[in-house]
C-alpha angles and dihedrals in degrees: 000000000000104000086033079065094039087050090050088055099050101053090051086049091059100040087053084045105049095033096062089061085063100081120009090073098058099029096055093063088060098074090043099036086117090056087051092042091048091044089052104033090240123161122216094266087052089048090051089052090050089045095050086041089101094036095054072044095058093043087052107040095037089068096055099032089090102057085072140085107259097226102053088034101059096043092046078054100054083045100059090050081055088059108036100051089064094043088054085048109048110013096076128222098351100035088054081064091039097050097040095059083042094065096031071059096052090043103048086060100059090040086064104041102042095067096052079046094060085043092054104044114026098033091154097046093038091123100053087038088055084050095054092037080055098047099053094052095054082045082051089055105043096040077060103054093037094059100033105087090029089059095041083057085057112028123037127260092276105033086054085050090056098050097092099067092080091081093048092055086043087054097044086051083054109048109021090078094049094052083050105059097038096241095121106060127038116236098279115247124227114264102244088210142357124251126204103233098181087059095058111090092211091059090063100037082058086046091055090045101042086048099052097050092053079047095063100028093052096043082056097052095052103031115025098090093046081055096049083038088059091048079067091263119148116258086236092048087045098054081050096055096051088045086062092049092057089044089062082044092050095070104032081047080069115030093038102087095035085048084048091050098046101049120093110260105247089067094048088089087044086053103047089041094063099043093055092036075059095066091053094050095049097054083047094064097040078054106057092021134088092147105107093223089057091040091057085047092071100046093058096049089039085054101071095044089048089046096044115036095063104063085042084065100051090038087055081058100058103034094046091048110080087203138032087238095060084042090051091049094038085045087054094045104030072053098049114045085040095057094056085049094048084043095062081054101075096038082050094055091046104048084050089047088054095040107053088011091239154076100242092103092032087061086049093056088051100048077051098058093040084060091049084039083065100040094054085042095069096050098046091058093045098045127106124269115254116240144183 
């Protein structure tokens, strides 16, 4: 019973570890994406294509993630995220684009993986692990943009670059040991028969899901505080606001999909449906809106959608897959076909940006996609699980 206990511990040890690694990296480019612009001479197109680097990154490297073995995989990923985080730092121009698709690398491979994990071995706490999975990567997010602009104040632009890989490293010195001895995966077992995942019409109602709210949640981590900056807000009031915006997303990160799993199931569409109708009422009002109480409005509101919708899309995963083998292949491909999606997203923003020189079409396009978001919302959570 003991070393059952010590096992579980383990394993919750190492999703909140590795976890952590999956956003910080990336979100803490967003509030300092002008120094970086200014250092390299990039212009806001370029910057979108830096920005969409991991998610192009995600897209490429989910589809392939399942074809390895987990163990080796997710170590290989965290290391990734090790190396690429130096060569972002200290290689110049080029090595700030390498590094950045090397640890979108390092990170797509986790993404994939982590989800099959909590299937596999917590399949009677799969909702609440979702919940915490879900927590520490809105923590992740908003440790990353917190310190973002504070370290750049103390640190210079690459040093500040390179302090994340001290959570890399943290998460290499706790799982590597573990991979090591065995004592993470079961022994897997043989798949008594294939099943044809792109045939099947809920695989690609969770993909477009899955897609459309990267889109947006990815949009709003590079981009958000150039939008408010260009509403004459102060770089430094900006990056608040946006910090209070991930605070309303922390809880609801965590309680959503327990909230989700405990309702009866005739609300679960109303609740989705609200969260999602959220997001189109916040860029709304970032679209008609300069005033900083409005402004602070929508981030509230935009706070529960940006919290929430991400942990119903890996919750769809796993509910709509009969085995932790078919999560761990949906999750590859729902992942991988969403993050290009989400990927187009942040070269979109910027090429707009550079057109009209401003964000006035850019807010359009997403009150578009929050409207798709509900819509495929609606038919993920009433399509059919996938079974053997």
């Amino acid at each position: 019973m003991a070393s059952f206990k010590k096992i579980f511990w383990i394993n919750v040890a190492i999703v909140i570890i590795v976890a952590f690694n999956l956003r910080a990296p990336i979100t803490a480019v967003g509030p300092i994406i002008d120094n970086i612009k200014n250092t390299y001479d990039l212009n806001s197109t370029l910057a979108g294509v830096l920005t969409s680097l991991p998610l192009i990154a995600f897209g490429s490297i989910s589809f392939i993630v399942g074809y390895f073995s987990p163990i080796r995989a997710i170590v290989f990923g965290i290391f990734l995220i090790f190396i690429g985080e130096i060569i972002r730092s200290y290689f110049g121009v080029y090595g700030l684009f390498v590094g950045m698709l090397a640890i979108g690398c390092g990170i797509a491979i986790a993404n994939v993986l982590l989800p099959s994990f909590i299937k596999e071995k917590f399949p009677k706490k799969m909702a609440s692990m979702m919940g915490i999975y879900s927590l520490v990567l809105s923590i992740s997010s908003i440790v990353g943009i917190a310190l973002a602009i504070p370290l750049l104040n103390v640190l210079d632009l690459k040093l500040s670059m390179l302090f994340w890989v001290i959570f890399a490293f943290l998460a290499l010195m706790i799982y590597y040991p573990q991979a090591k001895n065995g004592r993470i995966f079961r022994v897997k077992k043989k798949e008594a028969k294939k099943i044809n995942l792109f045939a099947n019409s809920t695989t690609w109602k969770i993909t477009f899901f899955f897609g459309l709210q990267a889109f947006l949640a990815y949009a709003l981590f590079f981009w958000y505080i150039q939008i408010l900056i260009e509403k004459d807000i102060s770089k430094s009031f900006a990056t608040n606001i946006m910090l209070f915006c991930q605070l309303i997303a922390l809880p609801v990160a965590l309680f959503g999909p327990l909230l989700l799993g405990k309702i009866k199931a005739k609300f679960h569409s109303l609740y989705i449906a609200i969260l999602c109708a959220m997001y189109v009422l916040s860029f709304g009002i970032l679209l008609c809106f300069n005033d900083i109480k409005m402004l602070i409005l929508a981030a509230f509101i935009m706070g529960f959608p940006w919290g929430g919708v991400f942990g119903i899309s890996l919750l769809f995963i796993a509910q709509k897959s009969a085995n932790a083998k078919i999560a761990a292949k949906l999750s590859a491909l729902s992942q991988g076909f969403g993050y290009l999606i989400a990927a187009l997203g942040q070269w979109i923003i910027g090429f707009f940006h550079d057109e009209f020189e401003n964000f006035q079409i850019s807010l359009i396009l997403l009150i578009i996609v929050s409207i798709l978001l509900n819509i495929f919302a609606y038919l993920a959570h009433k399509s059919k699980a996938i079974a053997n």
